[in-house]
Backbone bond lengths (Angstrom), bond angles and torsions (degrees), N, CA, C in turn:
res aa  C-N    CA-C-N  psi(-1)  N-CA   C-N-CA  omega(-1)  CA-C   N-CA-C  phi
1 X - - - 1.445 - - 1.520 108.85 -
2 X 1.703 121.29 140.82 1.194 118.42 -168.79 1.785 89.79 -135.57
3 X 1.443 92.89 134.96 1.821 125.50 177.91 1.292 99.83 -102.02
4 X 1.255 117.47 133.39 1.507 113.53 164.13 1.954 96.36 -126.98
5 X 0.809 101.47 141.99 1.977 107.22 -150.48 1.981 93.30 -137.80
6 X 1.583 100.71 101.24 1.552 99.67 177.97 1.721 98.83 -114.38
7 X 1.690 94.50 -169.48 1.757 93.04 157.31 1.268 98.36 168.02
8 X 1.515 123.73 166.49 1.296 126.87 -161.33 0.900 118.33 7.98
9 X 1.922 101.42 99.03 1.084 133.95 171.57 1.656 107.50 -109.02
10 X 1.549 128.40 -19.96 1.098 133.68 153.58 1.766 115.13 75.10
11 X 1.551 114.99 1.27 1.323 113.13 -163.05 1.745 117.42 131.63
12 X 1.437 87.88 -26.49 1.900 92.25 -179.31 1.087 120.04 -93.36
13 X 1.527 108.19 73.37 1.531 148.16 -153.36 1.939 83.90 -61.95
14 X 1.574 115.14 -30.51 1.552 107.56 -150.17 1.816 90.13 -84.84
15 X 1.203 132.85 -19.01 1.339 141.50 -178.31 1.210 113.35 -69.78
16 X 1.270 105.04 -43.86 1.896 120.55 175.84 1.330 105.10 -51.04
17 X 1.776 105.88 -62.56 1.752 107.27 -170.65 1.415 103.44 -66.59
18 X 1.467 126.16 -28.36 1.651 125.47 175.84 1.617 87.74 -42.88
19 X 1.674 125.39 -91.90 1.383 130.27 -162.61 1.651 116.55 -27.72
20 X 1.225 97.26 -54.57 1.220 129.61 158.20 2.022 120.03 6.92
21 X 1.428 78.21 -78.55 1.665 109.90 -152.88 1.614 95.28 -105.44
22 X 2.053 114.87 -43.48 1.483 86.44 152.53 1.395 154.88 -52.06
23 X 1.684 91.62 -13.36 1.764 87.64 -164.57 1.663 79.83 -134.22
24 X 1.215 111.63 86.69 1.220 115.33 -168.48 1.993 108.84 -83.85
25 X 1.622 100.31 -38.79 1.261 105.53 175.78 1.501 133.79 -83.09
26 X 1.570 98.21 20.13 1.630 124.39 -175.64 2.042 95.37 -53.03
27 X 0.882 93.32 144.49 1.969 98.89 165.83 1.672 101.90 -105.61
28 X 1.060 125.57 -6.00 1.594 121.57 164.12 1.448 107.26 -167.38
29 X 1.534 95.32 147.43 1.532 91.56 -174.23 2.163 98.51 -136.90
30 X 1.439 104.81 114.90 1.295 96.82 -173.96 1.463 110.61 -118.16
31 X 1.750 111.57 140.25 1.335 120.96 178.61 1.896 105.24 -115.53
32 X 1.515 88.96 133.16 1.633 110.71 -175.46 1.251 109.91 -99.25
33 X 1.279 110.85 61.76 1.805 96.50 166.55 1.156 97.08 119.49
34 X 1.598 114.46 152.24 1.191 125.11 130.32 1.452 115.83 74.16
35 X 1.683 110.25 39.63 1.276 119.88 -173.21 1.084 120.83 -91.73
36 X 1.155 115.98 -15.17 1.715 150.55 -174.70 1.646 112.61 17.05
37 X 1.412 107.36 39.20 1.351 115.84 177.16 1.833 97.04 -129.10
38 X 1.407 96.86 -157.93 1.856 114.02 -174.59 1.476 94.46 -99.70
39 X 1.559 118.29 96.26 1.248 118.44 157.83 1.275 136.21 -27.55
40 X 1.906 116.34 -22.04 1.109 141.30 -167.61 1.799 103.31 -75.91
41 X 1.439 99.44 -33.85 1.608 90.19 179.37 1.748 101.64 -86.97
42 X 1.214 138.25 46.98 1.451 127.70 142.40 1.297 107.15 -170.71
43 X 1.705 114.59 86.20 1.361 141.59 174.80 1.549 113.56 -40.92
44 X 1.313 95.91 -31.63 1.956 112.48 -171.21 1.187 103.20 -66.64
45 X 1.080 122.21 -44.99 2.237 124.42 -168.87 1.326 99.57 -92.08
46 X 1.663 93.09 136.50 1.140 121.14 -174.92 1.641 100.30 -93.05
47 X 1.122 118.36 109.22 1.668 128.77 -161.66 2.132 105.23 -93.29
48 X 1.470 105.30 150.44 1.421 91.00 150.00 2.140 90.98 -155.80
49 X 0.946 83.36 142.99 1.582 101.11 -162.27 1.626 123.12 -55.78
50 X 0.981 139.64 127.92 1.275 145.81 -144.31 2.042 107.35 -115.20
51 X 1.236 122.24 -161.38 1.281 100.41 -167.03 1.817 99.08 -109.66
52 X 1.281 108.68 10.95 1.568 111.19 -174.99 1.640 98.90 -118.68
53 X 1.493 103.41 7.94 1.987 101.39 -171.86 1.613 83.24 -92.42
54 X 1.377 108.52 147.19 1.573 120.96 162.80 1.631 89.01 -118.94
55 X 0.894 142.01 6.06 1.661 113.35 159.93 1.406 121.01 -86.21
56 X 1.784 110.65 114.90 1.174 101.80 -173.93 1.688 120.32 -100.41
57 X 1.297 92.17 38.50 1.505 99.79 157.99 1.433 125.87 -116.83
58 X 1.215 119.71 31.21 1.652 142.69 131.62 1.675 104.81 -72.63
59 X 1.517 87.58 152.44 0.963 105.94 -169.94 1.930 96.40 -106.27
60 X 1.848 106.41 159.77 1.448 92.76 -147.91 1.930 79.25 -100.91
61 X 1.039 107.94 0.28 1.811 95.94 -179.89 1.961 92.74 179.89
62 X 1.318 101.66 134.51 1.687 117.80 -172.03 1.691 108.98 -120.25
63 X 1.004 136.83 161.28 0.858 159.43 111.19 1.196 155.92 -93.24
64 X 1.604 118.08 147.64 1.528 93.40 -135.74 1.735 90.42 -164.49
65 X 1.493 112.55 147.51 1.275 105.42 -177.65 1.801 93.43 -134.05
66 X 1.066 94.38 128.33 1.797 123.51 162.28 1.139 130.75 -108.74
67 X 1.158 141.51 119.11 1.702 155.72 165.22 1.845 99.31 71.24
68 X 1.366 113.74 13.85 1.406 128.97 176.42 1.625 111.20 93.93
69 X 1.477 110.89 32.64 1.174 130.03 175.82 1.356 123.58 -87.73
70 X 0.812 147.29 39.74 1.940 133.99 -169.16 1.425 110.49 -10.68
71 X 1.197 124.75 143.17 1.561 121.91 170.09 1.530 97.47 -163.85
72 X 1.710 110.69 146.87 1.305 115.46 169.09 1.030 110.60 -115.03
73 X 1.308 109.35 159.49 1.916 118.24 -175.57 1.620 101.99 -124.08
74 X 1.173 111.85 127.58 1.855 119.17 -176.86 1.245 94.20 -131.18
75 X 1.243 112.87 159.15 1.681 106.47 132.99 1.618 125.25 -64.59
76 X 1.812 99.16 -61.84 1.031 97.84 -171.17 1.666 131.75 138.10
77 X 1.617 85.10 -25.50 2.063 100.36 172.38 0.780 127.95 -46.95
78 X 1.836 106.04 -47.21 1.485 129.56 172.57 1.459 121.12 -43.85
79 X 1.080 151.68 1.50 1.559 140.42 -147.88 1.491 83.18 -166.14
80 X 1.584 105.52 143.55 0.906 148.27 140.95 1.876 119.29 31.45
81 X 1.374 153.01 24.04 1.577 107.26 -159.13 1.157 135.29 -30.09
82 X 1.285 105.22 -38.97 1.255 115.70 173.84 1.410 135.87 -45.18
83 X 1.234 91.02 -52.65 2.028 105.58 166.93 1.440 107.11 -130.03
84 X 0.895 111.71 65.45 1.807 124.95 -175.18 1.546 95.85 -71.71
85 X 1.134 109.92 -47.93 1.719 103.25 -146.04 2.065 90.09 -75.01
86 X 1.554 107.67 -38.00 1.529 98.73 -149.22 1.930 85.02 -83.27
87 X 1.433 101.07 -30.22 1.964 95.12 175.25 1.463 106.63 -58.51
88 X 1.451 141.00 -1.39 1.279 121.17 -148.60 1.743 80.59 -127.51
89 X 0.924 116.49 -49.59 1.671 111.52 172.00 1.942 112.03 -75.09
90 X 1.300 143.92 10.09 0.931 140.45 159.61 1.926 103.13 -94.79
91 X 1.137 114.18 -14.66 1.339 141.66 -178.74 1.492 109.09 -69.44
92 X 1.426 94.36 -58.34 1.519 102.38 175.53 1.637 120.64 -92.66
93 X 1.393 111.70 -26.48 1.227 117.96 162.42 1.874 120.41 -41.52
94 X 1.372 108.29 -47.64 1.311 142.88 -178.44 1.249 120.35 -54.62
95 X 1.639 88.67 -36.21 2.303 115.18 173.80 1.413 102.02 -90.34
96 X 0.971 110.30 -23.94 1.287 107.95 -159.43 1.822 128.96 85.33
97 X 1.038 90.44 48.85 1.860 88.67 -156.84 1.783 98.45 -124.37
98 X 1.319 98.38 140.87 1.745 105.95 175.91 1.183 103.58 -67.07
99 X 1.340 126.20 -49.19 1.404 119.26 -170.03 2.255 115.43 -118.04
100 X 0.979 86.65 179.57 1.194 108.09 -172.44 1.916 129.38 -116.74
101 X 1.004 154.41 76.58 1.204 132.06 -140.88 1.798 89.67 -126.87
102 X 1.316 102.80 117.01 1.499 101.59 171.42 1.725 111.46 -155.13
103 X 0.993 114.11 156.08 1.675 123.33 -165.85 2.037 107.32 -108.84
104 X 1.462 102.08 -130.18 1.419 115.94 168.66 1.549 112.42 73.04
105 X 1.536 113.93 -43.50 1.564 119.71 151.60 1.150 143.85 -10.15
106 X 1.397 87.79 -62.52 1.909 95.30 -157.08 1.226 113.47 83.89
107 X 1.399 134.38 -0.66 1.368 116.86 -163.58 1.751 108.74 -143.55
108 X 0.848 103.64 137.20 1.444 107.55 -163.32 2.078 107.60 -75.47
109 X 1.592 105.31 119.06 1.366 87.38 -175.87 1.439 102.54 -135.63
110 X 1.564 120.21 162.82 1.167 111.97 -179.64 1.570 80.13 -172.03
111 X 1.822 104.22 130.64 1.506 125.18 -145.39 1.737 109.06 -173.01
112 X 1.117 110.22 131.80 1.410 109.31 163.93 1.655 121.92 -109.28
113 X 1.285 95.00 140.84 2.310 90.95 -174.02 1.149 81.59 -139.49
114 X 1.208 117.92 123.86 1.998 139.26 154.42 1.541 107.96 52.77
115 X 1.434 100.72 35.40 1.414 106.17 168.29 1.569 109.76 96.80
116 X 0.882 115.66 18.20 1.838 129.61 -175.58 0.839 114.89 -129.89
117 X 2.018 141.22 105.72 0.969 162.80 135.48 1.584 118.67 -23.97
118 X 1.424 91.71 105.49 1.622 90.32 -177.23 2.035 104.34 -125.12
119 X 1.502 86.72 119.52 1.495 100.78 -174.14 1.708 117.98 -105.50
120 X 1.249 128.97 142.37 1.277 117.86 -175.92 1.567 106.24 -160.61
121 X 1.361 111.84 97.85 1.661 141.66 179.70 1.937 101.61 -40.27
122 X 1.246 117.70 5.54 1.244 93.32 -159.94 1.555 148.47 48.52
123 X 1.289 147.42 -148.58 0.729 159.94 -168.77 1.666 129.26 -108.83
124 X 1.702 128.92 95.83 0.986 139.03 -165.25 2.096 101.97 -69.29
125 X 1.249 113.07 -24.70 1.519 118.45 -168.66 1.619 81.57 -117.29
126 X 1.213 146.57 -111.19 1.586 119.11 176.63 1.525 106.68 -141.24
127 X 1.190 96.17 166.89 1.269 120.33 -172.60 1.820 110.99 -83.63
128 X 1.471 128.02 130.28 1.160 150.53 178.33 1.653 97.77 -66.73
129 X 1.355 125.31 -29.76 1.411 120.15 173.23 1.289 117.33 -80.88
130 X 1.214 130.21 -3.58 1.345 150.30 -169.59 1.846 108.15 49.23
131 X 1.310 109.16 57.72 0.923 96.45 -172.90 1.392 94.34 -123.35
132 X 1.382 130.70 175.74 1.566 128.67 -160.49 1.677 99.19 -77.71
133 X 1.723 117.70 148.62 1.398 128.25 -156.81 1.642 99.28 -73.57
134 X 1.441 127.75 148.44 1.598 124.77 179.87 0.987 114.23 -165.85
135 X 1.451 143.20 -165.17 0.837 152.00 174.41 2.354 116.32 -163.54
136 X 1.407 92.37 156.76 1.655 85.27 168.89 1.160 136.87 -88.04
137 X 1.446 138.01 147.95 1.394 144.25 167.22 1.600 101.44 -113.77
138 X 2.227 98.00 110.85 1.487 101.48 165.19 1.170 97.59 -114.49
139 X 1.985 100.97 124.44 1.412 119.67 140.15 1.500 134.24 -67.47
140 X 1.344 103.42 124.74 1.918 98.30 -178.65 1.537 97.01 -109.93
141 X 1.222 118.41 167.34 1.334 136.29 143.07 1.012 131.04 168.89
142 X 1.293 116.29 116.41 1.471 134.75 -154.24 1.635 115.72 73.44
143 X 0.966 110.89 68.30 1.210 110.21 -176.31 1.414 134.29 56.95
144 X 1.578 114.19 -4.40 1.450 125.27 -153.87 1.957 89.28 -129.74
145 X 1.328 103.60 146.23 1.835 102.93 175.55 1.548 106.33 -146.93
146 X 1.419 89.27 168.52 1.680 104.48 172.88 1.654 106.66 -132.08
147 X 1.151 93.90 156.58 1.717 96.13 178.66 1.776 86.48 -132.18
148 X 1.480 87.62 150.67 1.402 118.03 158.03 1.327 117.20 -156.99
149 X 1.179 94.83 152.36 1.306 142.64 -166.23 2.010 121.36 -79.30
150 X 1.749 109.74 79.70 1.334 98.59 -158.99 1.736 97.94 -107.28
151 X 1.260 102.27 170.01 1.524 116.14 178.35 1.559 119.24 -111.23
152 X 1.259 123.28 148.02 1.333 118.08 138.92 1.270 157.55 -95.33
């Protein structure tokens, strides 16, 4: 099973279809936040609403199980700067979920806190780390995954 995992994309509707059309044979493709367009033009992503989305028919945080994985989807506004990373894995701890997938940053992260995987695609319009714009691809199978780390 293949995840393709973006987020703040902010409007750069043409970046989305980039992810899009590269990873065409994705079996799910989820955006965290900050899409700030009409969700309606890409039926395929599984959305949860960010602090610049006014559609409030996103959902503001999901859960969700893949290849028998638990994973949550946030943005991320909600919690803490301050203690973002350990609020965001007590978050998921709380769901019950191995991993964590949330955006709002800008900055590309990927981290473990008390046994909770916390992943974050960075920035589809750019990244606050100044590092080149991307997003993730999670492979599962059999219960076991890899993430990487792709560019545009």
């Amino acid at each position: 099973m293949k995840l393709v995992v973006m987020s703040d994309s902010h409007g750069y509707d043409e970046r989305v279809r980039e992810v899009l059309k590269k990873e065409k044979g994705a079996d799910y493709f989820i955006h965290l936040g900050d899409l700030c367009s009409d969700v309606r033009l890409f039926p395929q992503i599984i959305f949860v609403r960010g602090n610049n989305d006014y559609d409030y028919d996103m959902p503001e945080m999901l859960v969700s199980e893949f290849g028998g994985i638990r994973f949550l989807m946030v943005h991320g506004h909600r919690v803490s700067y301050f203690h973002r990373a350990d609020d965001l894995a007590a978050l998921g701890a709380k769901n019950h979920c191995q991993v964590v997938l949330y955006g709002h940053s800008h900055v590309f992260d990927d981290q473990m806190i008390n046994g909770i995987r916390l992943l974050n695609p960075g920035s589809l319009m750019y990244n606050r780390d100044h590092e080149d714009i991307g997003y993730y691809v999670i492979e599962i199978n059999e219960k076991k995954y890899k993430v990487y780390r792709k560019y545009l």
